[in-house]
C-alpha positions, 0 to 999 in steps of 0.5 A: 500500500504505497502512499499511502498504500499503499501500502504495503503499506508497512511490513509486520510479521505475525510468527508462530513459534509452535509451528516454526517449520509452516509458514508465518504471519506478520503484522505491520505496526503503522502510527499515522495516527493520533490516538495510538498506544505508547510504543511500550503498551504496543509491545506488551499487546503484541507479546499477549498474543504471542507476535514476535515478528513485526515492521515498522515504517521508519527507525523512531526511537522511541519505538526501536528503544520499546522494542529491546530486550522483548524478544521480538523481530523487527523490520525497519524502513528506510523511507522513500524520502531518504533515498536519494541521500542515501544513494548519493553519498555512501557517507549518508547511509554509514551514519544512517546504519550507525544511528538507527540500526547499529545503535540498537541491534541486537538487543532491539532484534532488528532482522530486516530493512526495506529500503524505501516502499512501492518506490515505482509509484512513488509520484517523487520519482525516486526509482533511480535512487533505489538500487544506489541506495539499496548497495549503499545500506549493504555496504554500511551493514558489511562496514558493523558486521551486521550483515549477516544478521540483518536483510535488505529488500525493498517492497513492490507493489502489484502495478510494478507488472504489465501483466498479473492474469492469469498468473503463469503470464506474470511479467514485470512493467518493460519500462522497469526491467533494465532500470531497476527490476534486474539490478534490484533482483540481481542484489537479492540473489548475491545477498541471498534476500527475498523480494518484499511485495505488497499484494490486496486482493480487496482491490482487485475485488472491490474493482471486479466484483462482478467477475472476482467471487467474494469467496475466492478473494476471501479463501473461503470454499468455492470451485477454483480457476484453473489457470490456462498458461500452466493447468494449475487451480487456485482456490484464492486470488492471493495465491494467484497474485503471488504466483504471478510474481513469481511467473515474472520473476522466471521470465526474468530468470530468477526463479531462486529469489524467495517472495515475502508478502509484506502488505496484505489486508482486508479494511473492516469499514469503507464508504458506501462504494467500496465494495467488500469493505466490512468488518465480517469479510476482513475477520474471513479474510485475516483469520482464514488467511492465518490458518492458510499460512500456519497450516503449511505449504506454499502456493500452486507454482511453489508449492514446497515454499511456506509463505511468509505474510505480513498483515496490514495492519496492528491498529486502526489509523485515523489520520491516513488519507483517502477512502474511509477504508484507509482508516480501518485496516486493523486488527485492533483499535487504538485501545487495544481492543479487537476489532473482530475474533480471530485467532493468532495461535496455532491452538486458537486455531483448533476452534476457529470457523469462518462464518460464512456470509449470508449473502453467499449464494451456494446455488448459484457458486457465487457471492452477492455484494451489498454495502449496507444502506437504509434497510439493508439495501445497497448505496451507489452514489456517481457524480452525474455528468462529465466532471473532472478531479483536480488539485484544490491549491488553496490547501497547501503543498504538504496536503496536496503531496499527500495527497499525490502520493496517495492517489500514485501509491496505494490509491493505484492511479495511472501515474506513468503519464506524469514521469519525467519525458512522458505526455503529461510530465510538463509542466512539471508543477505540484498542482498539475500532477496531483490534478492528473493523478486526482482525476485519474482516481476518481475516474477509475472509481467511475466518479463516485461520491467520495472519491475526490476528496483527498483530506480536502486536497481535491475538488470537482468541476465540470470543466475539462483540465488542460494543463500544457498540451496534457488533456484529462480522459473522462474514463479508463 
């Protein structure tokens, strides 16, 4: 989840020593919020249900200091902004490592650092710096031998590939294989690292719900979709996400490079249009994805490789941008109560049943879709007319970053167009890009009441933008 939201996003891991050789789960501790637990009460609440694994955003102090001594993993994050910096002068990410990874290792247990997240949307244009910046990290970590103790990746998002169905015909966006995707998987292979990538099937769902069934996103009984490419059969449209990956990274010869799911999650609350969003269908989503992973095994292209999964995310987190669902990924609210019961040990496991939604429909091998309304019925509210997102500039350029960042990460808008020597690039302005990222969104929500809003950032007009010889579509 690229913000956002990405992603991610974001990258905890839930593990579960009793089942040490099956798969395991992380959660990913996000604070874009101002209403969380001290760090201190957060570890305490992770140790109750017996999380020892867990990913931070950033290198705070307070939190890696809360961390020491508890017995628990941490993945750290070098954030997108820090990194050109860190690949312009290897002197920056000495200090970087020496400050905030070596200072506290290994009595905060520090296993990993994703340098940067979904850096191949980020609207700020950093994919040139990552490898540079990645390479420098490492040679930082060689530099206080702690290089064999901790990992370094970089989380990708799913739009980092041209092609995601079906999944045998995975292969990565051609304008990223030389640029970043070779040289980035070539770095994993020498230093023997996995590729971080952050997958949702809420939003492959909620924008097909009319071909993806809710069963199938939600790993749930259903009949399965046999892939034509490869005569495999998914039950769950993760599994066919991540084999495509890994379709993507065969192409490219790398099938030795492992996959960490770093961002996954389902959003227990959303706005009237996202469909899917509810706190039944994220308890589905989160507690039979758990049991999937515990239970050992890998998926139908990997077989014999237990999945390592970081959920998204630990809390709630009411100051993040965009849809109500941004706000209500997590597994706990900010007092440390569940949001809904679902087990984190494998004994919890024993007694664990997913109740399946009575709007499935088994006669009918579907599922039926409804967002709660008066009496039950279904809300569906679009902006009639031609009309168009743009940037409300009289916010400022910190909330209209935000804003932009969001809309080209976790937000999944086409932001390609808006890269430097591509046709919307010029002018090369704050304000028009987040227009054309704005609008791109909004579009692709087929213009839905509540998808121009970003914090304020963004307003509706019925005249058509035209920045430069740049003329904004009224759909995709």
């Amino acid at each position: 989840m690229d913000l956002t939201t990405p992603i991610f996003f974001i990258f905890t891991l839930l593990t579960f020593s009793s089942l040490s050789e099956a798969g395991s789960i992380g959660v990913n501790y996000g604070r874009i919020a101002n209403n969380l637990p001290s760090a201190i009460k957060a570890v305490q609440l992770l140790k109750s249900k017996g999380i020892n694994k867990i990913r931070i955003y950033d290198t705070d102090s307070s939190v890696l200091k809360a961390f020491s001594g508890s017995n628990i993993k941490l993945t750290v994050n070098l954030p997108n902004e820090l990194l050109f910096a860190a690949a312009r002068r290897r002197s920056f990410a000495y200090s970087w490592v020496q400050k905030n990874i070596a200072a506290y290792h290994p009595s905060t247990q520090i296993e990993a650092i994703a340098v940067g997240n979904e850096v191949f949307v980020d609207s700020n244009n950093t994919t040139l710096f990552l490898i540079p910046a990645m390479k420098n990290i490492q040679a930082a970590l060689l530099k206080y031998n702690l290089a064999s103790d901790i990992k370094i990746s970089s989380p990708i998002a799913l739009s980092a590939l041209s092609t995601s169905y079906p999944s045998s015909a995975g292969s990565f966006r051609h304008d990223l294989i030389e640029s970043a995707v070779k040289p980035m998987l070539q770095f994993l292979k020498e230093t023997e690292s996995f590729l971080m990538v952050n997958a949702y099937p809420f939003f492959a769902f909620e924008s097909n719900s009319d071909v993806i069934s809710l069963d199938y996103a939600l790993f749930r009984e259903n009949p399965g979709i046999v892939d034509a490419g490869n005569g495999l059969k998914y039950l769950s449209l993760l599994d066919a996400q991540i084999d495509a990956v890994y379709a993507a990274l065969s192409q490219l010869k790398y099938d030795d490079i492992p996959i960490v799911v770093s961002e996954t999650g389902w959003p227990s609350k959303g706005d009237s249009n996202e469909i899917g969003a509810s706190l039944e269908n994220a308890a589905a989503y989160n507690g039979n994805l758990i049991r999937r992973v515990l239970t050992g095994g890998g998926t139908p292209l990997r077989p014999k490789s237990d999945l390592t999964v970081y959920l998204f995310a630990l809390f709630n987190e009411n100051k993040k941008f965009g849809p109500t669902s941004e706000r209500n990924y997590g597994l706990f609210y900010p007092d440390e109560k569940t949001v809904y019961d679902i087990p984190f040990t494998v004994e919890g496991l024993k007694n664990y049943h997913d109740r399946p939604s009575p709007e499935t429909s088994p006669e009918k091998g579907g599922s039926r879709i409804s967002t709660p309304g008066q009496g039950g019925g279904t809300i569906s509210a679009t902006v009639s007319g031609q009309s168009w997102c743009v940037a409300n500039v009289e916010v400022g350029k910190d909330r209209l970053q935000a804003g932009l960042d969001y809309a080209c990460g976790e937000g999944g808008a086409e932001c390609h167009s808006i890269q430097p020597g591509s046709r919307c690039f010029d002018p090369n302005t704050l304000e028009a890009h987040a227009s054309y990222a704005f609008n791109s969104y909004y579009q692709k929500k087929g213009r839905s009441i509540g998808t121009c809003f970003f914090g304020g950032a963004a307003t509706i007009t019925s005249q058509q933008p035209k920045f430069g010889k740049c003329e904004f579509p009224t759909g995709y």
